[in-house]
N, C-alpha and C positions, 0 to 999 in steps of 0.2 A: 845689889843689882849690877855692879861689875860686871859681873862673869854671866849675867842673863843674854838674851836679844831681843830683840820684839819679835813684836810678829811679823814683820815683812824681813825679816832678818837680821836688819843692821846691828851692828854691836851695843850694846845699853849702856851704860854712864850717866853721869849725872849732869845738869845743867846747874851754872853757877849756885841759882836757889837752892836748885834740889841738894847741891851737897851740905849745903847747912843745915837742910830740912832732917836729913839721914841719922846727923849726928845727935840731933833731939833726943831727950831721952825723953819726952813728950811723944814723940812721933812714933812713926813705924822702927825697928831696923831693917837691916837686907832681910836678912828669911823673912819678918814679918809680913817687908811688901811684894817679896815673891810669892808666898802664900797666897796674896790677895788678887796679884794679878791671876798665880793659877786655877783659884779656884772664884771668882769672881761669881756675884749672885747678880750682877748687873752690870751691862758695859756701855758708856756713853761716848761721843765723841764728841769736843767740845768747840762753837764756832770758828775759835783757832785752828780747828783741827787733830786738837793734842787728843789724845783717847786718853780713858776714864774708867776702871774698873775699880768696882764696890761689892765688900763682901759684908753680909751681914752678918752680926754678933748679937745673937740675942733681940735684944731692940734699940742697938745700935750699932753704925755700920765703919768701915776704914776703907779708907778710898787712898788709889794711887791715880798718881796725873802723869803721862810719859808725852813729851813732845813727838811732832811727827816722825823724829831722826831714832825715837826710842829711848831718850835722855829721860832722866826722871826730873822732873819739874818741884813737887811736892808731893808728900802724902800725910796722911790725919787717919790717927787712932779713936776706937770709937767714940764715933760722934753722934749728936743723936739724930731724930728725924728732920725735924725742923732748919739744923745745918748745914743737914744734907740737901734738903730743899731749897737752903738759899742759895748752896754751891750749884744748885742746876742752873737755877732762874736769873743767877749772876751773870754764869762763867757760858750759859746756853749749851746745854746738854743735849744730846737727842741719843735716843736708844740705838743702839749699834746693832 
């Protein structure tokens, strides 16, 4: 996500979490969460603010979290539905 932007342009990077998140070999990597933001099957913005894109994989899904500035916060490889559902209902999701 270095070299990505968001969408209102600012330059992407990582927020403290998010670089630990990166380096997971649990987690996404860079392509993997580029992929996901580019092709996202679902985008949410979360009561903080941070937006939320989720692509689905079969019948589970990898979701990236970018703060408002475009920093990447976290992301999670697929996970199943019910995960996903608690990351809305937690973090308060709403469709973008």
């Amino acid at each position: 996500f270095d070299r990505m932007t968001s969408e209102g342009g600012e330059e992407g990077g990582y927020t403290r979490h998010g670089a630990g998140r990166v380096e997971e070999s649990s987690r996404l990597n860079a392509e993997e969460g580029a992929d996901v933001v580019k092709n996202a099957t679902q985008r949410f913005v979360q009561k903080d603010q941070a937006n939320v894109w989720v692509k689905q994989v079969g019948d589970r899904f990898s979701v990236v979290v970018k703060n408002a500035q475009g920093k990447l916060i976290t992301n999670l490889k697929t996970i199943d539905q019910r995960a996903l559902d608690n990351l809305a209902r937690n973090y308060g999701w709403t469709p973008r």
